[in-house]
C-alpha positions as CSV (number, residue, x, y, z in Angstrom):
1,X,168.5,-71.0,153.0
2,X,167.5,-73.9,155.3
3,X,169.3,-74.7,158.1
4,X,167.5,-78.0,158.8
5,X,169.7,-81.2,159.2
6,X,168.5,-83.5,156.7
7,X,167.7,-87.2,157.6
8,X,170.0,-89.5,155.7
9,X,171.7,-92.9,155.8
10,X,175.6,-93.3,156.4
11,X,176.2,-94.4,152.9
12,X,174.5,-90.8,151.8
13,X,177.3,-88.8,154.3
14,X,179.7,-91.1,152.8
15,X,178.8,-90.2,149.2
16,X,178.5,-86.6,150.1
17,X,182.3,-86.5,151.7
18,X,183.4,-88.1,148.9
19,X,182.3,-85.6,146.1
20,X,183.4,-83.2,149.0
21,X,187.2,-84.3,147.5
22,X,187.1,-86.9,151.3
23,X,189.4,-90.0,150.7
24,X,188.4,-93.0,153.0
25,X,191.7,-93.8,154.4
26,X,190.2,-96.8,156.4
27,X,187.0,-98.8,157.6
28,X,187.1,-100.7,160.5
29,X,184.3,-102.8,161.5
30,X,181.2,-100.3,161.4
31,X,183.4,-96.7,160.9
32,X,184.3,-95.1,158.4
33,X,187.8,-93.1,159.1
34,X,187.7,-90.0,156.0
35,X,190.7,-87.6,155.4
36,X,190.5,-84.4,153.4
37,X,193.8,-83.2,151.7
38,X,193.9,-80.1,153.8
39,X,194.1,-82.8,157.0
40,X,190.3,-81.7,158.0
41,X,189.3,-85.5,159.2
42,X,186.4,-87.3,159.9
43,X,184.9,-90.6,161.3
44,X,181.3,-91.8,160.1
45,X,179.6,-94.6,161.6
46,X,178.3,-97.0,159.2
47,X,175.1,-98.4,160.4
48,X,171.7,-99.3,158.3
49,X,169.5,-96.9,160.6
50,X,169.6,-93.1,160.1
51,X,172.3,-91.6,161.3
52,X,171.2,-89.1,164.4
53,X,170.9,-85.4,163.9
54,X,173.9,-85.0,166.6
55,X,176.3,-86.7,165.2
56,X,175.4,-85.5,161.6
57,X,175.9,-82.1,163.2
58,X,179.6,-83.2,164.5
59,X,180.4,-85.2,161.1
60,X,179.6,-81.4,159.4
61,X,181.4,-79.5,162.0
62,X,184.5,-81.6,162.0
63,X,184.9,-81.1,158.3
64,X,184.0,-77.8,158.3
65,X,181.1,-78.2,155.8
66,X,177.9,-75.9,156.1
67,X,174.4,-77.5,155.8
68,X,173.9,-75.8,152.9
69,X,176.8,-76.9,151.2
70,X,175.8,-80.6,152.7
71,X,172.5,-80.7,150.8
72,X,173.9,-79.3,147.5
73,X,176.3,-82.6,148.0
74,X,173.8,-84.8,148.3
């Protein structure tokens, strides 16, 4: 099991949330606001360049998804 972030474009996270059962409740100018039905939330920035390894690392901690479980989504 790796444990190494993956590079990847917002439009990949926002796929990946998505199939992760994420609603986008809201985009306002470049962020994406996501909601999960048990109220685990999310904002993704929504840029053309990659998205850093920090705030990739927040996104996953916020919504409580595991790397793993963040490649297997995408």
């Amino acid at each position: 099991m790796s444990t190494k972030l993956p590079v990847v474009k917002s439009k990949q996270v926002l796929k990946a949330l998505l199939k992760a059962n994420f609603k986008l409740v809201r985009q306002k100018g470049s962020h994406a606001d996501l909601h999960h039905p048990d109220c685990r939330r999310t904002i993704v920035p929504i840029h053309t360049v990659d998205i850093s390894k920090g705030t990739l690392r927040v996104i996953l901690r916020q919504t409580e998804i595991s790397i793993q479980e963040f490649t297997d989504l995408l």
